[in-house]
PDB file with one MODEL, atoms N, CA, C and O in Angstrom:
MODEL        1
ATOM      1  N   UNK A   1     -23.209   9.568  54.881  1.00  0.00           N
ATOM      2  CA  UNK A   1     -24.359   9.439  54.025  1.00  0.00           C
ATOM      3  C   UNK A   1     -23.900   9.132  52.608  1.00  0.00           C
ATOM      4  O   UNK A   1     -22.770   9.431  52.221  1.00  0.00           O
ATOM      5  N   UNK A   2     -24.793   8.534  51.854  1.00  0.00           N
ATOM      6  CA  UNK A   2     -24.565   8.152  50.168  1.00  0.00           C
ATOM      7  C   UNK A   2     -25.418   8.344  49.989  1.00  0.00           C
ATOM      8  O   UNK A   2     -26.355   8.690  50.709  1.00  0.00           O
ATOM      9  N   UNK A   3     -25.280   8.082  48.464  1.00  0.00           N
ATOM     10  CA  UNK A   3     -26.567   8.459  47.524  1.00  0.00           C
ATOM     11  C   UNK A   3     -26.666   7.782  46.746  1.00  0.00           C
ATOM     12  O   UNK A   3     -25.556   7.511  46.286  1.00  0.00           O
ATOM     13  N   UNK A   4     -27.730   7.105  46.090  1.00  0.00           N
ATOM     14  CA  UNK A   4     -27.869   6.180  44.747  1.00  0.00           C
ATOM     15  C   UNK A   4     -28.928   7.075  43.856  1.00  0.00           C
ATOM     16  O   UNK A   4     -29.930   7.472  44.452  1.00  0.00           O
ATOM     17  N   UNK A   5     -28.765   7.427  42.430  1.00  0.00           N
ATOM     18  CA  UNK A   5     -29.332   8.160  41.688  1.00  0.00           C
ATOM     19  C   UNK A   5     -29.751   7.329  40.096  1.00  0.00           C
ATOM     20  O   UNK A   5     -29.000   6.548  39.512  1.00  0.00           O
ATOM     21  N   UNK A   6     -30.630   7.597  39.799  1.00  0.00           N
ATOM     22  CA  UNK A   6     -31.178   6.738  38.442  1.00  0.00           C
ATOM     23  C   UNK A   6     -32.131   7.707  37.555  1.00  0.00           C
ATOM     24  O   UNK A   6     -32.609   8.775  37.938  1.00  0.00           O
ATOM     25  N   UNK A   7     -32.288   7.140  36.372  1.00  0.00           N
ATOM     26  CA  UNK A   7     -33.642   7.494  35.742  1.00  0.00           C
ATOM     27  C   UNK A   7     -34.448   6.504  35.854  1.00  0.00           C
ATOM     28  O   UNK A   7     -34.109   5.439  36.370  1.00  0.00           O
ATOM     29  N   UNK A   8     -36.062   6.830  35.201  1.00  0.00           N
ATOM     30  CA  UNK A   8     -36.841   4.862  35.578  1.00  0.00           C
ATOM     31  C   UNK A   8     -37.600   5.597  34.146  1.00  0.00           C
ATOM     32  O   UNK A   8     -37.629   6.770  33.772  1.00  0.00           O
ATOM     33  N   UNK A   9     -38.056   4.607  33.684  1.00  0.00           N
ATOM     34  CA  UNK A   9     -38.983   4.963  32.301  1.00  0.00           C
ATOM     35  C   UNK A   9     -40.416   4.580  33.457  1.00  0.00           C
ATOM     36  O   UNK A   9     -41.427   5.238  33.213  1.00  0.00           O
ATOM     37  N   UNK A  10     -40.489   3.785  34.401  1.00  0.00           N
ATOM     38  CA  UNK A  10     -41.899   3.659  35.028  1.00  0.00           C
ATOM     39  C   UNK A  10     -41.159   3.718  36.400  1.00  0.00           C
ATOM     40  O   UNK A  10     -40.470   2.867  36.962  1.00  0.00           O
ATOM     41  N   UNK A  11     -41.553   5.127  36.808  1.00  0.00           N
ATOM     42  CA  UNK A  11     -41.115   5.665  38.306  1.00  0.00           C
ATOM     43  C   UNK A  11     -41.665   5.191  39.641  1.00  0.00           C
ATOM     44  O   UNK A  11     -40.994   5.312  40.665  1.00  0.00           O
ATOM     45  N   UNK A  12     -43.110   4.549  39.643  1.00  0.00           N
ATOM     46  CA  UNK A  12     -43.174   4.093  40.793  1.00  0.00           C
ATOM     47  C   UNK A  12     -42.987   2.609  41.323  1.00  0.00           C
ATOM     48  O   UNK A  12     -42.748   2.171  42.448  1.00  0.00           O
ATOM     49  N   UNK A  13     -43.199   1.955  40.005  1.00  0.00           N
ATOM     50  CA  UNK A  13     -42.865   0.491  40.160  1.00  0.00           C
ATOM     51  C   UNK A  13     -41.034   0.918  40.541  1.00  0.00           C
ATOM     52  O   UNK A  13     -40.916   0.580  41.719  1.00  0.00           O
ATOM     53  N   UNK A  14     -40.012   1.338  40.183  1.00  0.00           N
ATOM     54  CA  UNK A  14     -38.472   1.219  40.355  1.00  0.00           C
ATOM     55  C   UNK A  14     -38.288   1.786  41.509  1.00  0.00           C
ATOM     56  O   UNK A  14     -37.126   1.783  41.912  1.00  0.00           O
ATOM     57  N   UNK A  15     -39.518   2.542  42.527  1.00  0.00           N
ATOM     58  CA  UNK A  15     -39.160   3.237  43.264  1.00  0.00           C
ATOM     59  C   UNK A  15     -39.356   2.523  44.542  1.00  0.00           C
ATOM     60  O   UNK A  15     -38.792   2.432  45.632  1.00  0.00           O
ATOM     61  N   UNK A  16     -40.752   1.897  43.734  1.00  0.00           N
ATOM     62  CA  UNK A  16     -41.252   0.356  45.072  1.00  0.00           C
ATOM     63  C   UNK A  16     -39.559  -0.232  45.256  1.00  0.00           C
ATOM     64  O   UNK A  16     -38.780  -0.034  46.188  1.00  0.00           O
ATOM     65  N   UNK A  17     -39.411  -0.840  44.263  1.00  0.00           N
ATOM     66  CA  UNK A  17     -38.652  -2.144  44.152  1.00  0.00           C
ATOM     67  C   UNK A  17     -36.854  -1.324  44.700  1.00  0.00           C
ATOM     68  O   UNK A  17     -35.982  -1.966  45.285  1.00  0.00           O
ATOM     69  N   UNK A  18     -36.747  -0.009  44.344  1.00  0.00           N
ATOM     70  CA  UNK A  18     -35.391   0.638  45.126  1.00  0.00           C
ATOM     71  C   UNK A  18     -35.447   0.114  46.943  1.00  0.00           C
ATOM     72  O   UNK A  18     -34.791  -0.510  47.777  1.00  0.00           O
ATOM     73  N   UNK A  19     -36.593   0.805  46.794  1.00  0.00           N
ATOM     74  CA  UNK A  19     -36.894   0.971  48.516  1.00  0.00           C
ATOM     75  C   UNK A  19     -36.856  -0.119  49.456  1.00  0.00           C
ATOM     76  O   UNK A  19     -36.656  -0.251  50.664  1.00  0.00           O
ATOM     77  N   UNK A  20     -37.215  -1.117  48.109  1.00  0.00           N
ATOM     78  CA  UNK A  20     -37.382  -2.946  48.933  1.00  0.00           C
ATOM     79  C   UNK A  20     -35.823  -3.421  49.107  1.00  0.00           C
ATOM     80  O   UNK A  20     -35.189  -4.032  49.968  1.00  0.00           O
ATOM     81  N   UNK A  21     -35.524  -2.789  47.771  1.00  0.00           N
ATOM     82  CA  UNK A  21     -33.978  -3.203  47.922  1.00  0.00           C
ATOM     83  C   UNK A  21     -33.099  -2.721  48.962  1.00  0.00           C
ATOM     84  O   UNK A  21     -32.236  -3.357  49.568  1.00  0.00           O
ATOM     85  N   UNK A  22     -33.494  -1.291  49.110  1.00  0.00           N
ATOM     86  CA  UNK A  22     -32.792  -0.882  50.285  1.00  0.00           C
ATOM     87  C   UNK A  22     -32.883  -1.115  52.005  1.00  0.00           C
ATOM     88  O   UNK A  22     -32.145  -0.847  52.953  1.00  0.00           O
ATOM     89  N   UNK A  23     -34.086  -1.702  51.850  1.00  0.00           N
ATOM     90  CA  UNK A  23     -34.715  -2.238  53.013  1.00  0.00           C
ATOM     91  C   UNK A  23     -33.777  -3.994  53.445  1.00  0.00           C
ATOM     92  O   UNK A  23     -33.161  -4.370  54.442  1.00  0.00           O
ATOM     93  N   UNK A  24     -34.121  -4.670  52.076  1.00  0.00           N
ATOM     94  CA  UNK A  24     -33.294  -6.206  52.142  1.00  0.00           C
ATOM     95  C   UNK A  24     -31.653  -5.676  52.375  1.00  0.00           C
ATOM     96  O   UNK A  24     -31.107  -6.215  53.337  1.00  0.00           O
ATOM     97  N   UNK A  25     -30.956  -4.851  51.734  1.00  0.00           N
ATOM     98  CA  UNK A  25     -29.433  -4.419  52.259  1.00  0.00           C
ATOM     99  C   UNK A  25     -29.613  -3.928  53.704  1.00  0.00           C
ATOM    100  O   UNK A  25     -28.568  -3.710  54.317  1.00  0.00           O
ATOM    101  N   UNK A  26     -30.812  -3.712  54.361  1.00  0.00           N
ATOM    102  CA  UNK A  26     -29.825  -2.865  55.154  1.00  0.00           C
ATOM    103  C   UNK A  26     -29.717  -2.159  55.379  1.00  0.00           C
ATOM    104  O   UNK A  26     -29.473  -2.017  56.577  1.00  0.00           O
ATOM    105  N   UNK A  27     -29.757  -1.261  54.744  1.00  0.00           N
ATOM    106  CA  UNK A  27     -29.524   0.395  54.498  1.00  0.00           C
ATOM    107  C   UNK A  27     -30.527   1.232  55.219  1.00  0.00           C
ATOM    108  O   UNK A  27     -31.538   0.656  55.620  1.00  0.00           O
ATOM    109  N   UNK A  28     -30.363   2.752  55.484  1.00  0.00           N
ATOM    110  CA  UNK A  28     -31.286   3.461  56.689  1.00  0.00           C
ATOM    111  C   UNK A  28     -31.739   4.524  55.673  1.00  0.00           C
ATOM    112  O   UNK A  28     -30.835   5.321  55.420  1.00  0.00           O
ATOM    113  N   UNK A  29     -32.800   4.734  55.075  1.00  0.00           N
ATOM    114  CA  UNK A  29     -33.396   5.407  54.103  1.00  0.00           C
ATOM    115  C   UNK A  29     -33.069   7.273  54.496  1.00  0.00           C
ATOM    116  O   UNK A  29     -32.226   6.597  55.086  1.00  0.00           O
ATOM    117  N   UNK A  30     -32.989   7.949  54.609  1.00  0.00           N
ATOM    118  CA  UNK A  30     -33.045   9.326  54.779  1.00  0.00           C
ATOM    119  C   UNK A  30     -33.507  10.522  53.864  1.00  0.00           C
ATOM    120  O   UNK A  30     -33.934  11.572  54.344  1.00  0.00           O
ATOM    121  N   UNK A  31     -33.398  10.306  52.593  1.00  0.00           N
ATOM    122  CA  UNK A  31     -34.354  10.876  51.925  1.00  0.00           C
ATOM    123  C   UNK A  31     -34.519  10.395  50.403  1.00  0.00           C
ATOM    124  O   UNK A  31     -33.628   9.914  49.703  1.00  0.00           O
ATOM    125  N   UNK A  32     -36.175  10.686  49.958  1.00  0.00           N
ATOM    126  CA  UNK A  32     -35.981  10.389  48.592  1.00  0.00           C
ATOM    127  C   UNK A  32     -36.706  11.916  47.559  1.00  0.00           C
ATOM    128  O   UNK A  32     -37.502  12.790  47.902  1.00  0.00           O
ATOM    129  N   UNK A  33     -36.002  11.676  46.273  1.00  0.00           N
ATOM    130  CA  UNK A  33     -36.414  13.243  45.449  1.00  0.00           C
ATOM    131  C   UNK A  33     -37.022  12.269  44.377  1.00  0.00           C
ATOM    132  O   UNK A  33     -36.486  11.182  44.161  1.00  0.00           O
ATOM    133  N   UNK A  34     -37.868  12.574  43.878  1.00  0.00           N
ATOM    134  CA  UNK A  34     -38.640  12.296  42.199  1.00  0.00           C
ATOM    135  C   UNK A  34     -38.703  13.545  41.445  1.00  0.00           C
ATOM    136  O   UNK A  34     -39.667  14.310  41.445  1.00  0.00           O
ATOM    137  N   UNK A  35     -37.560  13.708  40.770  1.00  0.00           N
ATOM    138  CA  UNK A  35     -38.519  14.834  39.492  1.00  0.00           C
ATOM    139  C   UNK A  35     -38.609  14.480  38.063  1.00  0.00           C
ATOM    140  O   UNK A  35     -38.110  13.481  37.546  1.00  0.00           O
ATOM    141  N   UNK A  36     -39.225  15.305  37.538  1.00  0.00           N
ATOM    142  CA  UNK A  36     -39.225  14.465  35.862  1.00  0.00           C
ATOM    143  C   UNK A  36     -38.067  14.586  35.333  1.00  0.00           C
ATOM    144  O   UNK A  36     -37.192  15.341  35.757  1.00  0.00           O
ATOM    145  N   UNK A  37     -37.940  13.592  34.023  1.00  0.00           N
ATOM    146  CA  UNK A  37     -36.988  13.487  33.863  1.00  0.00           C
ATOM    147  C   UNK A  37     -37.006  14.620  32.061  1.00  0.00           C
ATOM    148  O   UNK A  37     -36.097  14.703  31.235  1.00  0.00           O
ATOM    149  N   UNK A  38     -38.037  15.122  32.042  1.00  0.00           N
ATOM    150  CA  UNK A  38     -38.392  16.031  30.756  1.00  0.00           C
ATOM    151  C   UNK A  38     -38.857  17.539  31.136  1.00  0.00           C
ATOM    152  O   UNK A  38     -38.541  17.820  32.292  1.00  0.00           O
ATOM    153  N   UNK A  39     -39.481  18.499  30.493  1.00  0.00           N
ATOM    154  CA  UNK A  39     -39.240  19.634  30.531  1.00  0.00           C
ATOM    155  C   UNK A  39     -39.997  19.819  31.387  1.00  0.00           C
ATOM    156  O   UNK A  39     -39.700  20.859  31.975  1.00  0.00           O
ATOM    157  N   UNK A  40     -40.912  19.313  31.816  1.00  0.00           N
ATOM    158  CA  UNK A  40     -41.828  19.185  32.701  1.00  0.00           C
ATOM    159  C   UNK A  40     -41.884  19.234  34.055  1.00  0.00           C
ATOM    160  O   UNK A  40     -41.622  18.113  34.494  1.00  0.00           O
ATOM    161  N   UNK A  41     -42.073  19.906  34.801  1.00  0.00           N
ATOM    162  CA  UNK A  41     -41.590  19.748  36.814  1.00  0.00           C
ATOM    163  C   UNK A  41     -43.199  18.316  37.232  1.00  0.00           C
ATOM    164  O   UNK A  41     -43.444  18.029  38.404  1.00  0.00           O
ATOM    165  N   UNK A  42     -44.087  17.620  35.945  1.00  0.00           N
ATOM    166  CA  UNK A  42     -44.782  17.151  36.745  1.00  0.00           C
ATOM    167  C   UNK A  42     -44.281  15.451  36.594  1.00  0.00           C
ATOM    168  O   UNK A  42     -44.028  15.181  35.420  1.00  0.00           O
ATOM    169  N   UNK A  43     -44.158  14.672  37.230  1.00  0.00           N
ATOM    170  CA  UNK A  43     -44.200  13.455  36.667  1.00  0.00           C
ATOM    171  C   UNK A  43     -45.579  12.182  36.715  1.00  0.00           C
ATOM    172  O   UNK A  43     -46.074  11.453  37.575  1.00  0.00           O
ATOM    173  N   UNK A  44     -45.784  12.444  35.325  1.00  0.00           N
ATOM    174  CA  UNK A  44     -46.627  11.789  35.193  1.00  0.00           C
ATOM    175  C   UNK A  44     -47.001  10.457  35.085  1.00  0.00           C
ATOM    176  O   UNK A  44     -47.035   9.747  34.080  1.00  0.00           O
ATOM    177  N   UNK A  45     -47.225  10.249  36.023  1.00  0.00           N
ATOM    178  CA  UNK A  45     -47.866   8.370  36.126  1.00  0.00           C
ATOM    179  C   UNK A  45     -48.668   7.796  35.604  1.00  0.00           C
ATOM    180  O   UNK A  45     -48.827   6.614  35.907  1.00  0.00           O
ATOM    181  N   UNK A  46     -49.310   8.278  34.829  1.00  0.00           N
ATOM    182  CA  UNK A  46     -50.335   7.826  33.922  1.00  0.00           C
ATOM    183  C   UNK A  46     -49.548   7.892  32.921  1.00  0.00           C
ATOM    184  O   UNK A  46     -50.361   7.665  32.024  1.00  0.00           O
ATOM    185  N   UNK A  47     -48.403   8.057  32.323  1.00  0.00           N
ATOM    186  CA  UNK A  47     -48.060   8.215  30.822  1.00  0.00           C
ATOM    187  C   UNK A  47     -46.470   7.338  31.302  1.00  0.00           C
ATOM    188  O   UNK A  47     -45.553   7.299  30.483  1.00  0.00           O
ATOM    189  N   UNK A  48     -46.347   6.789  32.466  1.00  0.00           N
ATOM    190  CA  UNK A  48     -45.090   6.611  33.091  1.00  0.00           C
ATOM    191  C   UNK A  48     -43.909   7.612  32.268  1.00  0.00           C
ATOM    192  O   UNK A  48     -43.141   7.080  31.467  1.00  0.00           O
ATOM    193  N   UNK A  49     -43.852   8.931  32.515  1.00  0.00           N
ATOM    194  CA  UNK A  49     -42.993   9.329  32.412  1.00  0.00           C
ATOM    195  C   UNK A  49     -41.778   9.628  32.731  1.00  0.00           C
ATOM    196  O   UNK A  49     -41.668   9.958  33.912  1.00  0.00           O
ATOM    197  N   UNK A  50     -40.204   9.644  31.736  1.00  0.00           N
ATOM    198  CA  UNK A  50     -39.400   9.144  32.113  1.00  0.00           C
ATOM    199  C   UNK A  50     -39.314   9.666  33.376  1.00  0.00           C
ATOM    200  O   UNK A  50     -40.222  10.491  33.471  1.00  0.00           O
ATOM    201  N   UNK A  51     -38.309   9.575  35.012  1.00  0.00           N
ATOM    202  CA  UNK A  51     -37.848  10.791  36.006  1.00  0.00           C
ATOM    203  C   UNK A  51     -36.671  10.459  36.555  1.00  0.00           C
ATOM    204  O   UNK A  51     -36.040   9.403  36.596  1.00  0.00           O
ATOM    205  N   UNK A  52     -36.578  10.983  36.758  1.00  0.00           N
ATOM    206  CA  UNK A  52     -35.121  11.105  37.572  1.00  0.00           C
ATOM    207  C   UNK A  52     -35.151  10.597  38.910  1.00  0.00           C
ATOM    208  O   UNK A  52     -36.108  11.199  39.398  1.00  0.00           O
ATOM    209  N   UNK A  53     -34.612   9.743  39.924  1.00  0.00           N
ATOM    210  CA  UNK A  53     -34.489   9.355  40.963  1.00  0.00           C
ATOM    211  C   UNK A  53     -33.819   9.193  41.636  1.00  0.00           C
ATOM    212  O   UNK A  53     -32.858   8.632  41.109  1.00  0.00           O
ATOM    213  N   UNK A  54     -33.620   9.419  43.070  1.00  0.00           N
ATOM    214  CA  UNK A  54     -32.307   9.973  43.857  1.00  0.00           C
ATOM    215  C   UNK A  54     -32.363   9.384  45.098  1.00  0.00           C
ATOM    216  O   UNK A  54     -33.444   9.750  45.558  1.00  0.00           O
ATOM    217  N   UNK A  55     -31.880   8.765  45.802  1.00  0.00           N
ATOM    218  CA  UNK A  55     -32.198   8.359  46.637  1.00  0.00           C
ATOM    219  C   UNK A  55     -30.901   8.134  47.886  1.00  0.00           C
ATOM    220  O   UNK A  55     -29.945   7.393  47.658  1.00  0.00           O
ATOM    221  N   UNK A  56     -31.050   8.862  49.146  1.00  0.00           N
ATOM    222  CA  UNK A  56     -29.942   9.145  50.035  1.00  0.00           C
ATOM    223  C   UNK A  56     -30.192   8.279  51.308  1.00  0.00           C
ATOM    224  O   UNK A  56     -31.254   8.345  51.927  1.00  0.00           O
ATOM    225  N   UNK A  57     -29.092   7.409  51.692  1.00  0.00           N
ATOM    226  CA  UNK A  57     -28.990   7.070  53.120  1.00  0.00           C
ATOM    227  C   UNK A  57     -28.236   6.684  53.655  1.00  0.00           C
ATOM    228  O   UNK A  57     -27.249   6.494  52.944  1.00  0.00           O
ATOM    229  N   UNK A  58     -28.038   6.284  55.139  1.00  0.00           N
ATOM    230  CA  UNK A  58     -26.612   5.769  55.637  1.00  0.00           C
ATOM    231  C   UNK A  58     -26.648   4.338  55.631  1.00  0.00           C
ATOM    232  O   UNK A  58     -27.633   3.603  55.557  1.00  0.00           O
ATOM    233  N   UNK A  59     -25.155   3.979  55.739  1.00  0.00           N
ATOM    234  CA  UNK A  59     -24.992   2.741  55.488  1.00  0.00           C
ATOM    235  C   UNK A  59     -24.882   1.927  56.752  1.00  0.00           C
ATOM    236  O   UNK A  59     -24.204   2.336  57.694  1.00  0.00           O
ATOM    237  N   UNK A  60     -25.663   0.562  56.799  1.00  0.00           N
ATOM    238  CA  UNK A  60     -25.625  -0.031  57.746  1.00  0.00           C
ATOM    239  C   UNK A  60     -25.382  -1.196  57.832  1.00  0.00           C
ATOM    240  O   UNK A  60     -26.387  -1.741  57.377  1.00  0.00           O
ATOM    241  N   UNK A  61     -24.521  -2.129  58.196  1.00  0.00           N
ATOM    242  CA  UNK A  61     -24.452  -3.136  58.623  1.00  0.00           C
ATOM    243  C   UNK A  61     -23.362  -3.560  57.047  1.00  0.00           C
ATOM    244  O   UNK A  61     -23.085  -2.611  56.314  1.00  0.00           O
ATOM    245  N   UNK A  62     -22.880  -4.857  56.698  1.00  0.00           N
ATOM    246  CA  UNK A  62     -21.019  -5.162  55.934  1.00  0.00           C
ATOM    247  C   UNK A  62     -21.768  -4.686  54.080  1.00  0.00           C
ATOM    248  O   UNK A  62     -20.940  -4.834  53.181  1.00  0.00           O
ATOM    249  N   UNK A  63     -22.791  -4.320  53.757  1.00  0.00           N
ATOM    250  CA  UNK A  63     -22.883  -4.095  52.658  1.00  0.00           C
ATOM    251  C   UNK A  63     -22.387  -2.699  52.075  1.00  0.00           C
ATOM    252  O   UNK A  63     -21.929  -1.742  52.698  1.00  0.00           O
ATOM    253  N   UNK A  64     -22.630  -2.866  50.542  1.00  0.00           N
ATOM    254  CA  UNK A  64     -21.131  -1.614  49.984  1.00  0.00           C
ATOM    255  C   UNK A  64     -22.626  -1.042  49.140  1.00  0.00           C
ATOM    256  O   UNK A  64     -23.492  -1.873  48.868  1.00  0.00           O
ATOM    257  N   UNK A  65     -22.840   0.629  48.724  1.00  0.00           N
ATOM    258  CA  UNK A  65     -23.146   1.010  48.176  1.00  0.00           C
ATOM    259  C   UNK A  65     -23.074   0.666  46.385  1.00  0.00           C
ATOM    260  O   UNK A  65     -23.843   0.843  45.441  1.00  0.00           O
ATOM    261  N   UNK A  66     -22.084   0.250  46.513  1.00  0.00           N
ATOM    262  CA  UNK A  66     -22.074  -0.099  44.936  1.00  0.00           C
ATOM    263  C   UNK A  66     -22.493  -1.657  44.852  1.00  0.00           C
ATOM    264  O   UNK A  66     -22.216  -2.328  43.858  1.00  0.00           O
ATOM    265  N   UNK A  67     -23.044  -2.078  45.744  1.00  0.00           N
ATOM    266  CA  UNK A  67     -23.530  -3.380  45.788  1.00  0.00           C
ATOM    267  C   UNK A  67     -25.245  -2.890  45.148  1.00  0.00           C
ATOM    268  O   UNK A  67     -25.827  -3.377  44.179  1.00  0.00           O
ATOM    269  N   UNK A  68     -25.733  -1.775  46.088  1.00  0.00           N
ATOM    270  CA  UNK A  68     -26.997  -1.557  45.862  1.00  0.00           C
ATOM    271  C   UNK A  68     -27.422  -1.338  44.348  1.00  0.00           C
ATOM    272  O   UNK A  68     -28.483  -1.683  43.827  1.00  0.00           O
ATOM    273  N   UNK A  69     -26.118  -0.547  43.640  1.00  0.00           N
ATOM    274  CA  UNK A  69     -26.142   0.470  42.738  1.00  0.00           C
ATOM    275  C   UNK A  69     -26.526  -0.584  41.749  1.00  0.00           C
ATOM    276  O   UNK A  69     -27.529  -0.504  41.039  1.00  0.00           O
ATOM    277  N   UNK A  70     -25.466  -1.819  41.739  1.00  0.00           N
ATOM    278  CA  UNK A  70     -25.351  -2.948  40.856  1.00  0.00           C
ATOM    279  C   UNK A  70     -26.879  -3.306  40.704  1.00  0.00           C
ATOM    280  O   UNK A  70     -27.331  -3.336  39.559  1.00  0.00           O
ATOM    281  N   UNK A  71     -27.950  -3.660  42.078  1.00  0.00           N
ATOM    282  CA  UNK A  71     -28.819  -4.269  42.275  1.00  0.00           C
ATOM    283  C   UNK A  71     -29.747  -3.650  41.587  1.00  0.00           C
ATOM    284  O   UNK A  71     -30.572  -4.330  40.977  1.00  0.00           O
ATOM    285  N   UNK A  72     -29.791  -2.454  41.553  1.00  0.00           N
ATOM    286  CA  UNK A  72     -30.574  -1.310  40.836  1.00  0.00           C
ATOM    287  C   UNK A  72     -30.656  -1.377  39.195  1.00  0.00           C
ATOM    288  O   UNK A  72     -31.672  -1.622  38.544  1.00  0.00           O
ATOM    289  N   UNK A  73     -29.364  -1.106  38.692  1.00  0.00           N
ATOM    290  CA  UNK A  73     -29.021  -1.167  37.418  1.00  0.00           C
ATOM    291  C   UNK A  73     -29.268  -2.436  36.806  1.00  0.00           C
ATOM    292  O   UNK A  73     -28.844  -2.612  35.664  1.00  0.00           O
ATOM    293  N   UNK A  74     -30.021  -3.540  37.519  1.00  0.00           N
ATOM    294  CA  UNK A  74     -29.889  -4.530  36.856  1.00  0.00           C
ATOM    295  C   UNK A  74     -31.436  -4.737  36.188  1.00  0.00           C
ATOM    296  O   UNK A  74     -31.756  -5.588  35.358  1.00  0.00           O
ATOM    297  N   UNK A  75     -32.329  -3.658  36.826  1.00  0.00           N
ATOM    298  CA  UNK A  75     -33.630  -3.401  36.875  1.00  0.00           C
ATOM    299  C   UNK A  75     -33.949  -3.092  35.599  1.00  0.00           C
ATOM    300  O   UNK A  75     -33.377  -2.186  34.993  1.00  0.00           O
ATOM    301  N   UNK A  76     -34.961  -3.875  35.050  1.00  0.00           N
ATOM    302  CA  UNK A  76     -35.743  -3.339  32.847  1.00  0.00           C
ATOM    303  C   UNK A  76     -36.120  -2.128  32.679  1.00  0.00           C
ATOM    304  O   UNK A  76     -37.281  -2.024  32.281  1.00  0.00           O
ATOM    305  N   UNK A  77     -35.622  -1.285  32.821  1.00  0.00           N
ATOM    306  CA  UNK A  77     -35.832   0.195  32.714  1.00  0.00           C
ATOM    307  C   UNK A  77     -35.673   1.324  32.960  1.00  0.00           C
ATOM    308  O   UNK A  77     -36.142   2.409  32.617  1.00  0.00           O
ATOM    309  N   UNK A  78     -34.141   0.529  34.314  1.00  0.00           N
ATOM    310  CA  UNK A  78     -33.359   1.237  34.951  1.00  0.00           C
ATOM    311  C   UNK A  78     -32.330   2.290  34.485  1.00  0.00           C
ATOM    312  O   UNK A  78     -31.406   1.491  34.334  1.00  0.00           O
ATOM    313  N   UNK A  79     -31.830   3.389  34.169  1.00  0.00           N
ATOM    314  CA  UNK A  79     -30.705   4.031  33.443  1.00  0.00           C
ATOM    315  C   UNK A  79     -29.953   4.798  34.408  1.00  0.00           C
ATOM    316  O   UNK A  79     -30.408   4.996  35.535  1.00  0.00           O
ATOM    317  N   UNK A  80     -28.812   5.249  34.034  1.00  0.00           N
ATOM    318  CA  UNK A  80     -27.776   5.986  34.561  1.00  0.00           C
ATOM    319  C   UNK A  80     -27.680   6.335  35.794  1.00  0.00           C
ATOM    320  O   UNK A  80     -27.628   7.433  36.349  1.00  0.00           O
ATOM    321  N   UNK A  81     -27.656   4.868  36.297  1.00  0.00           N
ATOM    322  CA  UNK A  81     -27.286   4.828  37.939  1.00  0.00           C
ATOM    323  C   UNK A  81     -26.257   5.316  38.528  1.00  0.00           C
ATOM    324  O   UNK A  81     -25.232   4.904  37.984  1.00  0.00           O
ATOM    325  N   UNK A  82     -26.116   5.803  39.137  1.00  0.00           N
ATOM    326  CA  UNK A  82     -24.685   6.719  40.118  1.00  0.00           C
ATOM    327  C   UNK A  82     -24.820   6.361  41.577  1.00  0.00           C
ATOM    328  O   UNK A  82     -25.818   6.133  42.260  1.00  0.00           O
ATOM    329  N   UNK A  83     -23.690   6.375  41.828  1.00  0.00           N
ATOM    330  CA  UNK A  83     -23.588   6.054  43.802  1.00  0.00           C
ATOM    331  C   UNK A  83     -22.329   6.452  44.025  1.00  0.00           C
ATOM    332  O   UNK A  83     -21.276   6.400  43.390  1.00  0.00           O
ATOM    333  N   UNK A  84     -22.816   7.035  45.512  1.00  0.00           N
ATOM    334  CA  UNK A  84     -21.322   7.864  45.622  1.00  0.00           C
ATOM    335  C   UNK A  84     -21.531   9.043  47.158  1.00  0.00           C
ATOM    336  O   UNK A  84     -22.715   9.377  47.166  1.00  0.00           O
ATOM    337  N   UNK A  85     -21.095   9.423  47.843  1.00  0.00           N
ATOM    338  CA  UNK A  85     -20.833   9.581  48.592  1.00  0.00           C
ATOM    339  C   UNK A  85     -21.643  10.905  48.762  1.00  0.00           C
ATOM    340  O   UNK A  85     -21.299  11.781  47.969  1.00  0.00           O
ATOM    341  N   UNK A  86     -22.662  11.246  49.642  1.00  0.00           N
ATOM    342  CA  UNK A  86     -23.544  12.555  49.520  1.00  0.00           C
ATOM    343  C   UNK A  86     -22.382  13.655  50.563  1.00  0.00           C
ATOM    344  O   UNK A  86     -22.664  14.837  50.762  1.00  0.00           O
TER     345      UNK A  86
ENDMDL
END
């Protein structure tokens, strides 16, 4: 299993577009976490507040996790992407 992890300043549009991405690689989804990324446990979508995003699965078929990570980070609002081995 791996993991790809981010912040998004607008959490559900990056979360669509993760999931699509992970879908076009390949990849076998297994779980996803949203929490805020402020003091807050709510994340608010109406104010797109910043959150934190995490996202775990196995790898399938000749693509590399840090392929995804790249694909991610390349995203307008994407921050402090991590990938790496759950």
């Amino acid at each position: 299993m791996h993991y790809t992890a981010f912040t998004s300043d607008d959490p559900i549009q990056h979360l669509s577009r993760a999931l699509s991405e992970l879908q076009r690689i390949g990849f076998l989804m297994r779980e996803v976490t949203v929490t805020s990324g402020g003091a807050s446990a709510i994340v608010d979508t109406d104010q797109n507040s910043p959150a934190n995003i995490r996202i775990l699965y196995k790898i399938a078929g000749t693509s590399q996790p840090e392929t995804y990570a790249k694909r991610l980070a390349g995203l307008h609002g994407v921050h402090h992407v991590e990938s790496g081995a759950a």
